[in-house]
C-alpha positions as CSV (number, residue, x, y, z in Angstrom):
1,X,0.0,0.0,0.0
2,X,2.7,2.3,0.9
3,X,4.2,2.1,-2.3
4,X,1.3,3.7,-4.4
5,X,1.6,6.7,-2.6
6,X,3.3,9.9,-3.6
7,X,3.1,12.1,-0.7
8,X,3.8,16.2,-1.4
9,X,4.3,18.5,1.0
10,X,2.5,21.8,0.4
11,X,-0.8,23.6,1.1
12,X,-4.1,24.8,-0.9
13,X,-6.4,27.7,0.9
14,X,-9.3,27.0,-0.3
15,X,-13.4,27.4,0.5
16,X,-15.2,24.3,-0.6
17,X,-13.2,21.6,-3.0
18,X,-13.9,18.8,-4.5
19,X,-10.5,16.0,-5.7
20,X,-11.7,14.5,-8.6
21,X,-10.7,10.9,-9.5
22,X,-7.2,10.9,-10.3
23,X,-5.9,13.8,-8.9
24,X,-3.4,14.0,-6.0
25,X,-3.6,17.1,-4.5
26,X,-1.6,18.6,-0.9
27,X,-3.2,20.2,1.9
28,X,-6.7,21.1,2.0
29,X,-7.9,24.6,4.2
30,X,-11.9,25.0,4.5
31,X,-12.1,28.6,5.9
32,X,-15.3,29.3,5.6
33,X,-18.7,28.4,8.0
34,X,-20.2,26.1,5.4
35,X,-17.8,24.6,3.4
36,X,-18.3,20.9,1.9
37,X,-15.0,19.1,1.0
38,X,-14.9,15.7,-1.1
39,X,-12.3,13.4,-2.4
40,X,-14.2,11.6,-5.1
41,X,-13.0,7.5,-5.9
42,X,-8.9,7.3,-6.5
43,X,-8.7,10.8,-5.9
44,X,-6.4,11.3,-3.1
45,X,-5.0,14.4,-0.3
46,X,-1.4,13.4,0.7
47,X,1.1,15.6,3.2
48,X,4.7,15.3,3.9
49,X,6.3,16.5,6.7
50,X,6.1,16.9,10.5
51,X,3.4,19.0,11.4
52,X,1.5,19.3,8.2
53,X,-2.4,18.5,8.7
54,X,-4.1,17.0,5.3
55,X,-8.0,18.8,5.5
56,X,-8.0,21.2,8.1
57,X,-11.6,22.4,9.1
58,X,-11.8,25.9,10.6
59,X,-15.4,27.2,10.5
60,X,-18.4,25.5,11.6
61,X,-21.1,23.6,10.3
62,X,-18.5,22.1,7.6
63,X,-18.8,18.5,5.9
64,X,-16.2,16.5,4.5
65,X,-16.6,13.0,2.6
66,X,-13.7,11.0,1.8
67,X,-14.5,8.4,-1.1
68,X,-10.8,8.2,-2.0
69,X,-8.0,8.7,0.2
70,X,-6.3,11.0,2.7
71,X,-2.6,10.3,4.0
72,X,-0.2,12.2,6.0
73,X,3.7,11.0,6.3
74,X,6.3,12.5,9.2
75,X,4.1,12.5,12.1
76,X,2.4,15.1,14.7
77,X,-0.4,15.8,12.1
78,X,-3.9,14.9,11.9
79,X,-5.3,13.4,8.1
80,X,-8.5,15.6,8.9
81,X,-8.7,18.3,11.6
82,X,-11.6,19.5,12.2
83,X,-12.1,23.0,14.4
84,X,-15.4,24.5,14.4
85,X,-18.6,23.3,15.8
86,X,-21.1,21.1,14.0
87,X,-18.7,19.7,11.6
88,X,-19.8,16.4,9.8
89,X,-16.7,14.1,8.8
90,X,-17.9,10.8,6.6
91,X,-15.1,8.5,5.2
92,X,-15.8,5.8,3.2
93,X,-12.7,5.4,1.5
94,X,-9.0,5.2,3.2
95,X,-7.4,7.5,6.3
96,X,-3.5,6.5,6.8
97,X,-1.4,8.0,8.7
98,X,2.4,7.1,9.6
99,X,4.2,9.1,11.6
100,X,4.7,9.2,15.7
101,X,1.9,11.4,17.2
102,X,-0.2,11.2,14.2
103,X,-3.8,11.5,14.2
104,X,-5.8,10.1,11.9
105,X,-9.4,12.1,12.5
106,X,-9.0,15.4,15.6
107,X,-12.2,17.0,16.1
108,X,-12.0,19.9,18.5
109,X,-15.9,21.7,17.8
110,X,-18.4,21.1,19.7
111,X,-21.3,18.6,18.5
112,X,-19.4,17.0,15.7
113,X,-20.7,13.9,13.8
114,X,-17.9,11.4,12.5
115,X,-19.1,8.5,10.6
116,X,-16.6,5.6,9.3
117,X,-17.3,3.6,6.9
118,X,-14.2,2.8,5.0
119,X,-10.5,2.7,6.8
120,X,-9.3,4.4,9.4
121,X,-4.8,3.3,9.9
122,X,-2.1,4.7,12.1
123,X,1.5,3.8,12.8
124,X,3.5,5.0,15.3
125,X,3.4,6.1,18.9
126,X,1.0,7.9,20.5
127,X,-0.5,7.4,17.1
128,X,-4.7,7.7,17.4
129,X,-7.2,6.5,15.1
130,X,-9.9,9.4,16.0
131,X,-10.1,12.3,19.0
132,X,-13.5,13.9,19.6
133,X,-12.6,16.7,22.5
134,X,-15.3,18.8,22.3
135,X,-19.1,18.5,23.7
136,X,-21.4,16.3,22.4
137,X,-19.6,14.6,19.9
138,X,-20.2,11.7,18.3
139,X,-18.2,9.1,16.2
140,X,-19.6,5.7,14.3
141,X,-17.4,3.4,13.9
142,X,-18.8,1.1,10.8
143,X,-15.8,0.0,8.8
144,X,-12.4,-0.5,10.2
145,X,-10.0,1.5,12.6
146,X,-6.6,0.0,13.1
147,X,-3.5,1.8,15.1
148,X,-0.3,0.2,15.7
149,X,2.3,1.5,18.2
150,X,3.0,1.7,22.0
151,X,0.0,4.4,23.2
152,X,-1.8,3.6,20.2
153,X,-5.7,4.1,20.6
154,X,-8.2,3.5,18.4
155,X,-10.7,6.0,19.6
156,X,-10.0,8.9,22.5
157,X,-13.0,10.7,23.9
158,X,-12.1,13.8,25.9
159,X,-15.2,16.4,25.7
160,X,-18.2,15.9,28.2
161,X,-21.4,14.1,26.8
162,X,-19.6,11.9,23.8
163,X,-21.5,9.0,22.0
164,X,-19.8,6.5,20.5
165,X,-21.3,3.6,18.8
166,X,-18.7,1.1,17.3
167,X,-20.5,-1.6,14.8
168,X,-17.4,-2.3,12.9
169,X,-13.6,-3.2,14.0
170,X,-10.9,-1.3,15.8
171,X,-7.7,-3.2,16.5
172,X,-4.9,-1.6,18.6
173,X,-1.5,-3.4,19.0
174,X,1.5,-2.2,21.1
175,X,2.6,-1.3,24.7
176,X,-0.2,0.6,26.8
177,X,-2.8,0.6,23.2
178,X,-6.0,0.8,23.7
179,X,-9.4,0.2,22.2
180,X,-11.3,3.1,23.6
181,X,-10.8,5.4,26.4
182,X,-13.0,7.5,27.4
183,X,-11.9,10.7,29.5
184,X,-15.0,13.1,30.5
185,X,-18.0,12.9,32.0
186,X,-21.1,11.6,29.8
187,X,-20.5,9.0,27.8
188,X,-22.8,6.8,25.6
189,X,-20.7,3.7,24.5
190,X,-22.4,0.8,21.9
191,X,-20.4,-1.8,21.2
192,X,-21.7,-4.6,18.9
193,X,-18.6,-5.0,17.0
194,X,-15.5,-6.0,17.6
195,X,-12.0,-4.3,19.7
196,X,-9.2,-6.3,19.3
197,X,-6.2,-5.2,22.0
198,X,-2.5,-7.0,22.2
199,X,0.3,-5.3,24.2
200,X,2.0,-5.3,27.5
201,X,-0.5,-3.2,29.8
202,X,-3.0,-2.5,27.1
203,X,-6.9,-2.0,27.5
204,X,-9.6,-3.0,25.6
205,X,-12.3,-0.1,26.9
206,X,-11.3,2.2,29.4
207,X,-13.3,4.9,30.8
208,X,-13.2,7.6,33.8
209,X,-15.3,9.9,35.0
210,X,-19.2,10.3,36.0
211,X,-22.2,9.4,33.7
212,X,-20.6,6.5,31.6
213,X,-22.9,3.9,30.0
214,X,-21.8,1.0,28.2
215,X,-23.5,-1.7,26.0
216,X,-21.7,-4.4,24.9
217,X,-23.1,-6.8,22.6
218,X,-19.8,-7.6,20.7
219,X,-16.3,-8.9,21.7
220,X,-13.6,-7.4,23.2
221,X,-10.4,-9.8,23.2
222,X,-7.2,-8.3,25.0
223,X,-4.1,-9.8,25.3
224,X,-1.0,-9.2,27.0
225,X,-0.1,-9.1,30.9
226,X,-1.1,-7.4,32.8
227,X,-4.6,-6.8,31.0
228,X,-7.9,-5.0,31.3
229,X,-11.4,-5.6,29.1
């Protein structure tokens, strides 16, 4: 997989956009409140470089679909970063991020919705496969999330009142990974897929705080000493 890609380093400042199939384009800026981004079937975003976010999301009430694929390489960057309230992030195509501290969807606006459908892939550590750490997020998990690295989580929740419903698979391998940890007060948790943990001292749901219910109807398999489900 790696091989296909052509990462470039750069960045476009732009309102909505749309990367038709085919084109490789660098970093994407949605300034406005408003603005729809899409990355149509074998189109793809790529960034190089430490640092260098691939959509960035400033404004609110912004939506961004990913049919195609968005990929960051050097680390400390998030494939889609999302800023403003109300933002709506749907991928059904492929997130991959390589790189310590990479990220592969950060949403910091209140009442986001993030929906995945497709592939969600970090590498690295401290690597995460989505942060929602603002009020009342919410992230569906319907395809595949899958972080590799010690620290690696598959989802972090750090804003109060976060629902998170996971119908799909998240695997997380490495020292201290995680499945999903939850770090507010508030939380909603469905699990009636599957979370898949291996590393020394790794967890395969982890939550603190006041308010927290969880429904599990799937699996959660963790392995490694000492563990926690």
């Amino acid at each position: 997989m790696f091989a296909g890609i052509s990462l470039a380093s750069g960045a476009a400042f732009s309102q909505d956009f749309v990367i038709g199939n085919g084109v490789v384009a660098s970093q994407q800026t949605m300034a406005a409140a408003g603005d729809t981004g899409i990355v149509q079937p074998n189109g793809a975003i790529e960034t190089f470089g430490a640092g260098i976010d691939a959509v960035r999301m400033l404004n609110s009430n912004q939506r961004l679909t990913n049919d195609g694929l968005i990929a960051t390489l050097g680390g400390a960057a998030a494939n889609v970063h999302s800023q403003g309230s109300s933002a709506t992030i749907l991928n059904n195509g492929a997130i991959l991020a390589i790189g310590d501290a990479s990220i592969g969807i950060l949403s910091e606006g209140g009442n986001a919705h993030i929906v995945n459908n497709g592939s969600i892939e970090a590498f690295g550590v401290a690597t995460y496969g989505i942060i929602s750490d603002a009020l009342g997020g919410r992230a569906d998990n319907r395809g595949f999330i899958g972080v590799s690295g010690t620290a690696a989580a598959g989802i972090i929740g750090d804003g109060p009142d976060l629902e998170i419903d996971n119908s799909g698979s998240i695997e997380a391998h490495g020292t201290a990974a995680a499945g999903i940890i939850w770090q507010s007060n508030g939380l909603q948790l469905q699990n009636s897929g599957s979370i898949v943990v291996s590393g020394l001292a790794s967890v395969g749901i982890g939550a603190s705080g006041n308010d927290i219910a969880i429904a599990n109807s799937g699996t959660v398999d963790v392995s490694g000493q000492p563990r926690q489900a």
